[in-house]
C-alpha positions, 0 to 999 in steps of 0.5 A: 795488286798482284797479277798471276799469268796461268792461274789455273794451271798446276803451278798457278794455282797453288801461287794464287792459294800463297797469296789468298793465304797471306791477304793479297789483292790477286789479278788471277789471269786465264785463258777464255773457256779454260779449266779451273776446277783447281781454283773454284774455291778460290773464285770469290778471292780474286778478281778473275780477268781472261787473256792469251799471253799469246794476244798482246791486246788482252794481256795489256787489258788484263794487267790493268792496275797491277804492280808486281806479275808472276809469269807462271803460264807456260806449255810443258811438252817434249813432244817434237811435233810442239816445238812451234807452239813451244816457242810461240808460247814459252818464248813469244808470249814471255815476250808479251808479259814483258811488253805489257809491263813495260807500256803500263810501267808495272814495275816488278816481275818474277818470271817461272822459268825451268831448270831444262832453260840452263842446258844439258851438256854431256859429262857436266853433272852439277848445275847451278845459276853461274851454268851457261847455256852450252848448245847440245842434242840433251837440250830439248825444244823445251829447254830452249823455248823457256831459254829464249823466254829467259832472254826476253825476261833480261831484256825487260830488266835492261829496259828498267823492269825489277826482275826475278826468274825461278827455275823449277826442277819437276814440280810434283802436286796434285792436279790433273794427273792427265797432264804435265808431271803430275802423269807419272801418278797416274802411270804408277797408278794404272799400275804399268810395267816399265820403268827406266835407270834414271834420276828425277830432280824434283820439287814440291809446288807449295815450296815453288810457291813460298819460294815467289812469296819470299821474293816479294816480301823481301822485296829481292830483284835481279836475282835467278834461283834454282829450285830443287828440292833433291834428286831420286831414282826414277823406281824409288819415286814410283815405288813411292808413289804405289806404297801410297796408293797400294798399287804394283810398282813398275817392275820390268827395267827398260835399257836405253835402247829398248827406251828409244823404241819405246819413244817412237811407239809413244809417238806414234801413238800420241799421232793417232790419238791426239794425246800428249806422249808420256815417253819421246825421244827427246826425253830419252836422251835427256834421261840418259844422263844424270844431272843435279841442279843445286839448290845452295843459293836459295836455301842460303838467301831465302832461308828454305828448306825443302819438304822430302821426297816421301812427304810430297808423295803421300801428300800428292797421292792423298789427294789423288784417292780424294779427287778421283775416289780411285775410280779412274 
């Protein structure tokens, strides 16, 4: 039986959809009183157990009789005001999942990580799975809490777990367009002004999770794998994005240094209100600088091909106009 951590969350879901498709016994795991209205169909398909990565006890109970977990819950957030809950969950609780499945002997887990847990170094524009961490203000408090919670994932395998990680680019789906990347549907479709000079390496979630479906059926570990279906102009996805949903485009180009002021506003205003910040500081930095994560290792050893940018946004923005009726 196969054991999901986070489910419900927008990669989890569509995992737990992979393996429902292909007849699998799923354990699908989430937090008490959290949201699955991305799963409810699903409800009958499944046995459905409640636990905290974050509470060693429950997550011990809910691997109960599971032979393969996929790690997938995770906190997504450049919000510096985040970095301990970051690091509690991203790294402490990846260090949980490899605990439990040590203790009740579950031999094999595959491990999502990100694309941000390889490092940014400034002047290094090609990335792939031989790139070494190197420390440097382009890393982000999120990219070293899903760096440490990769450490914890090798640790698990000297100690003679079989393991595999992934690493996502920015995983586009529809979901709640209110969190993680599925926002920048939302920002073009309330139709804002400002976009920046940047690239975007992205990916689509049904190939993130036929990528896990290959690592279990051709029984592949200790092996990390980038996926990454391209890179594209930050204005060309969101042109994208509001041709599908005949929406106006952002228009007004900000430059770095107006960016950075930008941020601060955000922050500000994510202070005040509670709500996670569309634009920090720390992304900034990030985006100032163009990287392309390669993808020839995964596209050579599991035979992918990725679905194109254009095909991912008309797919994603036709279901946003079917789940919100375009009313918000």
């Amino acid at each position: 039986m196969i054991a999901i951590t986070g489910a419900n969350g927008l990669l989890g879901s569509y995992v737990l959809r992979k393996l429902v498709a292909q007849q699998v016994p799923v354990i699908a795991i989430c937090r008490a009183n959290s949201d699955r209205k991305l799963v409810k169909d699903l409800t009958e398909f499944v046995t459905w157990r409640e636990a905290d990565i974050t509470d060693p006890v429950s997550l011990v109970d809910a691997l109960q009789g599971a032979s393969t977990v996929i790690h997938t819950a995770a906190l997504v957030s450049f919000n510096p005001r985040l970095r301990d809950k970051l690091l509690q969950i991203n790294t402490l609780g990846t260090r949980n999942v490899v605990n439990a499945c040590l203790e009740l002997q579950i031999p094999t887990l595959i491990h999502i990580s990100s694309v941000a847990a390889f490092g940014r170094k400034s002047g290094v524009a090609r990335v792939d799975e031989n790139t070494r961490w190197v420390n440097s203000n382009l890393n982000t408090d999120y990219a070293e809490s899903k760096r440490f919670g990769e450490i914890e994932i090798w640790r698990g395998a000297e100690e003679g777990l079989s393991v595999n990680i992934i690493n996502p680019s920015v995983i586009l789906a529809p979901a709640d367009w209110n969190k993680s990347s599925a926002r920048l549907f939302h920002y073009v479709w309330k139709q804002n002004r400002f976009y920046t000079d940047t690239h975007i390496n992205y990916v689509d979630v049904r190939d993130v999770a036929e990528v896990i479906w290959k690592l279990i059926e051709l029984k592949i570990t200790n092996q990390q794998f980038i996926v990454n279906a391209g890179s594209t102009p930050v204005k060309e996805l969101f042109d994208q994005i509001a041709r599908n949903f005949n929406r106006k485009a952002p228009s007004v180009k900000v430059s770095p240094q107006w960016a950075q002021w930008l941020a601060w506003a955000d922050e500000l205003r994510s202070r005040i209100t509670g709500s996670e910040p569309m634009i920090t500081r720390q992304s900034v930095r990030v985006s100032k600088e163009n990287f392309f994560f390669a993808n020839d290792k995964v596209k050579r050893e599991l035979g992918i091909s990725f679905r194109s940018a254009e095909e991912t946004i008309a797919w994603c923005c036709q279901q946003y106009l079917y789940a919100y009726n375009t009313n918000n």
